[in-house]
C-alpha positions in Angstrom: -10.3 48.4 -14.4 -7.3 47.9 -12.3 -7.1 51.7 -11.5 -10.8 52.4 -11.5 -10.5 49.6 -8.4 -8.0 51.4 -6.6 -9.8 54.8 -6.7 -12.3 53.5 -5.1 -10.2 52.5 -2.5 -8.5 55.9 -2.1 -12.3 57.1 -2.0 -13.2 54.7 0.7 -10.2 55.3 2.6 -11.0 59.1 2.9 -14.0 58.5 3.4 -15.8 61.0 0.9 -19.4 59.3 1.6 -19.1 61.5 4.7 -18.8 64.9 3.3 -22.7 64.6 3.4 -22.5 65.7 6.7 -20.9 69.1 5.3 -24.7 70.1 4.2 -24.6 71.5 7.1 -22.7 74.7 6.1 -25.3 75.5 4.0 -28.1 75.6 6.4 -27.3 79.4 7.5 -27.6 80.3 4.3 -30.4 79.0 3.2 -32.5 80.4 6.0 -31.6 83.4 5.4 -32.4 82.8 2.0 -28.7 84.3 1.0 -28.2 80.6 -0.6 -29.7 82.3 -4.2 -26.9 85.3 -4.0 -24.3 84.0 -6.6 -21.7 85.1 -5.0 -22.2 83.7 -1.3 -23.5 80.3 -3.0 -19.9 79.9 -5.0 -18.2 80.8 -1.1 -20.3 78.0 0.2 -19.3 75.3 -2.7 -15.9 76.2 -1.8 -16.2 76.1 1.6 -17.8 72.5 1.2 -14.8 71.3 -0.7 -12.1 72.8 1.6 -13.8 71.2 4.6 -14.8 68.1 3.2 -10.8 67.6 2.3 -9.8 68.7 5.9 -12.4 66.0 7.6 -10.7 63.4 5.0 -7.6 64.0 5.9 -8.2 64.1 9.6 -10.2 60.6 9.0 -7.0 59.4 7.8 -4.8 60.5 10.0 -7.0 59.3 12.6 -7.7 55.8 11.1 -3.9 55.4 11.0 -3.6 56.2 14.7 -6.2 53.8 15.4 -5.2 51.1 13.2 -4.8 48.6 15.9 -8.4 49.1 17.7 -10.0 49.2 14.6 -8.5 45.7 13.6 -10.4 44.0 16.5 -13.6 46.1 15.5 -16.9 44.0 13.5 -17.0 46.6 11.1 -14.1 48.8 11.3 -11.5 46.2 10.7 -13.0 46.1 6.8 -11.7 50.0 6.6 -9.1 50.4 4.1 -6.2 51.0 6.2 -7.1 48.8 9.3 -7.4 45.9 6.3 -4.2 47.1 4.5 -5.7 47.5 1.6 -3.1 50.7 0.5 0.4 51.7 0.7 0.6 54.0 4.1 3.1 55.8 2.9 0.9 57.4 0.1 -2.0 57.5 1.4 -0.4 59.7 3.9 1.2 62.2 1.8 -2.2 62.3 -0.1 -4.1 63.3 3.2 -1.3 66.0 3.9 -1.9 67.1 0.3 -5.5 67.4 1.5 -4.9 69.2 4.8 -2.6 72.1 3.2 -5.3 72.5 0.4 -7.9 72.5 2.7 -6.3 75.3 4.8 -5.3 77.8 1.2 -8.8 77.3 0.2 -10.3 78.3 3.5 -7.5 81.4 3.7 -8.7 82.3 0.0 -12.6 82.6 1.7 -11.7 85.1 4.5 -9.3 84.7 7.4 -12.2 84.2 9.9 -13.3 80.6 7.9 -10.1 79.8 8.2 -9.4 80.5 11.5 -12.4 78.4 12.5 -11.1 75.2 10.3 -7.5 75.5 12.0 -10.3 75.2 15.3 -11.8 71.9 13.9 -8.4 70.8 13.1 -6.8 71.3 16.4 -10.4 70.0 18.6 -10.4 67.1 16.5 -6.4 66.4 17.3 -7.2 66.9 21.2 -10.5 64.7 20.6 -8.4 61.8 18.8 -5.6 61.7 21.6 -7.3 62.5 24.7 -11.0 63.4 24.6 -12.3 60.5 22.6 -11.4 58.4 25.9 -13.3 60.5 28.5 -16.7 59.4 29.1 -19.4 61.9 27.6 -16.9 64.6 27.2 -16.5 62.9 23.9 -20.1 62.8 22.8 -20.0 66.8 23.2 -17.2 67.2 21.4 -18.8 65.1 18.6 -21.5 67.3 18.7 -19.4 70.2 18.7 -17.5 69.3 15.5 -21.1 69.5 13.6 -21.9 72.8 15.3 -18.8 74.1 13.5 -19.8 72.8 10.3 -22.9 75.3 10.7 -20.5 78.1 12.6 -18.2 77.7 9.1 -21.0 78.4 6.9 -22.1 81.4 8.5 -19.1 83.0 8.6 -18.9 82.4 4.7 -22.4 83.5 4.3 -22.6 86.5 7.1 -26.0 84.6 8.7 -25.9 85.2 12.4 -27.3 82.6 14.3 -29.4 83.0 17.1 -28.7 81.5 20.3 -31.7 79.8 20.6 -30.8 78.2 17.5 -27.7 77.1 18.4 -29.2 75.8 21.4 -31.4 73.6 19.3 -29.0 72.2 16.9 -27.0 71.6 20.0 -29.4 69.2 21.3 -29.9 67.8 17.8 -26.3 66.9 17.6 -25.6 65.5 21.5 -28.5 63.0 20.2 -27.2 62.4 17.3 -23.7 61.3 18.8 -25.1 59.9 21.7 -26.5 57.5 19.1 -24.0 57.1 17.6 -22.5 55.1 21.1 -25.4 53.5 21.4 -25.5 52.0 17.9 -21.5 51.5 18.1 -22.3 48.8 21.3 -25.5 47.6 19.6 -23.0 46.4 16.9 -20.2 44.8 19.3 -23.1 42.9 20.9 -21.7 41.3 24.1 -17.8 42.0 22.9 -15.9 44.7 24.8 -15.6 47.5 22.6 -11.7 47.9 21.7 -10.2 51.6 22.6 -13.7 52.7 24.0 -14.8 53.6 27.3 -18.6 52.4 26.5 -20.2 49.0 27.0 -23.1 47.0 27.4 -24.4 48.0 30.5 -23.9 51.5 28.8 -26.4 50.6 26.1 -29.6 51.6 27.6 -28.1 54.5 29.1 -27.0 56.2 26.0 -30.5 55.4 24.1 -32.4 57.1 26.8 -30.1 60.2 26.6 -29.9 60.3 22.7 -34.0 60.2 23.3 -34.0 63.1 25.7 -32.1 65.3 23.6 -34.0 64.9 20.6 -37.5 65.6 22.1 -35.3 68.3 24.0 -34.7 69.9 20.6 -37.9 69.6 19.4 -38.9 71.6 22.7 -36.5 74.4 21.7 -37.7 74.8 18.4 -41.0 75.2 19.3 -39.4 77.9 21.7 -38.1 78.9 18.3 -40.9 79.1 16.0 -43.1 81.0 18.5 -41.1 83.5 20.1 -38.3 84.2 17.3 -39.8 83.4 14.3 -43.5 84.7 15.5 -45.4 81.6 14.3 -48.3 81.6 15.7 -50.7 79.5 13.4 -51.4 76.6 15.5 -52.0 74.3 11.6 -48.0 75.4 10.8 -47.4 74.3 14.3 -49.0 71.2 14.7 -47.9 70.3 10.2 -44.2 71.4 11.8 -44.4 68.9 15.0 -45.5 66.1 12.9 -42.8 65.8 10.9 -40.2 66.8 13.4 -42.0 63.8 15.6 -41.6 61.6 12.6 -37.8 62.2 12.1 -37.3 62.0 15.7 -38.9 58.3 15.2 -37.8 57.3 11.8 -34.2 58.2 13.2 -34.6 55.6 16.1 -35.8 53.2 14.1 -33.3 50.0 15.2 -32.7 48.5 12.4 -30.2 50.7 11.4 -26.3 48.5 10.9 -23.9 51.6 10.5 -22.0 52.8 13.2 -22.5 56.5 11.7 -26.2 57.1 11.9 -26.0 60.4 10.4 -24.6 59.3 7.2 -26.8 56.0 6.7 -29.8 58.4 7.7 -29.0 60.4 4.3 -28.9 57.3 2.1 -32.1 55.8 3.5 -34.9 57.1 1.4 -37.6 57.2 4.0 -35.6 58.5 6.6 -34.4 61.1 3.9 -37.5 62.1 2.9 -39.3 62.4 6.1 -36.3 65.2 7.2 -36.4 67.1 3.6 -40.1 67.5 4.0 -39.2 68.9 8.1 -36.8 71.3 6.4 -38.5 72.3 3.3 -42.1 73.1 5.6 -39.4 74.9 8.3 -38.2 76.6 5.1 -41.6 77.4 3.7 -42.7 78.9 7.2 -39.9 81.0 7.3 -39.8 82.9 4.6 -44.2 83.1 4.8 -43.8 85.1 8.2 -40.8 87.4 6.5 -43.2 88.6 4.2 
């Protein structure tokens, strides 16, 4: 029992809740519909694990650098290492064990997915000492680090991405961390937020711009559907707008507690369902106008 305890530590510590956001590799793929080759799907599962070990480690890493702000934090002080729940030592030669295993299984998928994981590895170092404290620079590089996720997967898959798609999921993932400031303050209340550049008077701000972005994205994709992917039935369109409008408002929905919006989003049924059904009718559409 003892030891089934302190796994779950090491679990909570590196954070493996969070690989949900590595879904995102797989988007590419299944797109193009290259998701059912056998041989691209076992590259992706790979590719999953070897970045879901590097974001550990680098959460680690990066928890242990921040040890001291995330002490006077509501929720961040309950982390595993800001509570000094586990042996530093360890844990750290655990999330190097991570990192080099990471970096072989990457190397073993093609020198260009690893070349882009050495990328996310050396943003997220310049994000962790300098960026993270310059104001809105480090909401873009948030985004940017799930804009790699999808970059990753289609360099495992061979997808190539449009720029108008890009463009979108750009606008998806500035809202997405802009949020995420927004919700961080909406935690702290009316304390000063330790080690951030953010506060109060910030809050209002940030949920207007996380706001714009989204309905920005949802402008793009229409720009999407109709001039890229030729969908011109105005019932797909209008089906397609309603549930990207409902995710869009599901996702503000402000009784969310987590300072990761993202992840709690997966693990809140509604919300969850409302963006499978988006993807699966985005899906659907997709492969009706290929044929």
């Amino acid at each position: 029992m003892a030891n089934l305890n302190k796994l779950k530590i090491v679990f909570k510590a590196f954070r493996i809740k969070h690989w949900v956001k590595n879904i995102l590799i797989f988007i590419p793929a299944i797109l193009s519909s290259d998701i059912f080759n056998i041989n691209i799907f076992f590259k992706l599962l790979i590719g999953f694990i070897s970045f879901g070990m590097m974001a550990s480690s680098l959460y680690v890493l990066n928890d242990i650098r921040d040890v001291q702000h995330d002490r006077l934090h509501p929720l961040k002080r309950d982390r595993v290492i800001a509570s000094g729940k586990v042996n530093l030592r360890k844990i750290l030669l655990v999330s190097f064990f991570l990192l080099i295993t990471s970096l072989v299984l990457s190397w073993m998928i093609s020198f260009q997915t690893l070349q882009i994981l050495l990328f996310y590895f050396i943003l997220n170092w310049i994000y962790s000492v300098y960026l993270k404290k310059e104001r809105y620079l480090d909401v873009l590089v948030l985004a940017l680090f799930y804009i790699i996720r999808i970059f990753f997967g289609s360099s495992i898959s061979g997808t190539e991405l449009t720029s108008w798609f890009l463009l979108t999921s750009l606008m998806i993932f500035l809202s997405v961390s802009m949020r995420k400031r927004h919700l961080e303050i909406k935690i702290m209340n009316n304390e000063s937020l330790s080690g951030r550049i953010y506060s109060l008077p910030d809050f209002s701000e940030l949920k207007t711009l996380s706001l714009l972005f989204a309905f920005t994205s949802l402008i793009f994709l229409n720009i999407h559907y109709h001039f890229f992917l030729k969908i011109t039935s105005h019932i797909q369109l209008i089906a397609l707008n309603i549930f990207s409008c409902g995710g869009v408002l599901l996702y503000f929905d402000d009784s969310n507690k987590s300072d990761d919006d993202m992840v709690s989003d997966f693990y809140g049924r509604p919300r969850l369902l409302m963006f499978v059904l988006s993807f699966v009718l985005l899906y659907l559409s997709i492969q009706w106008f290929k044929l």
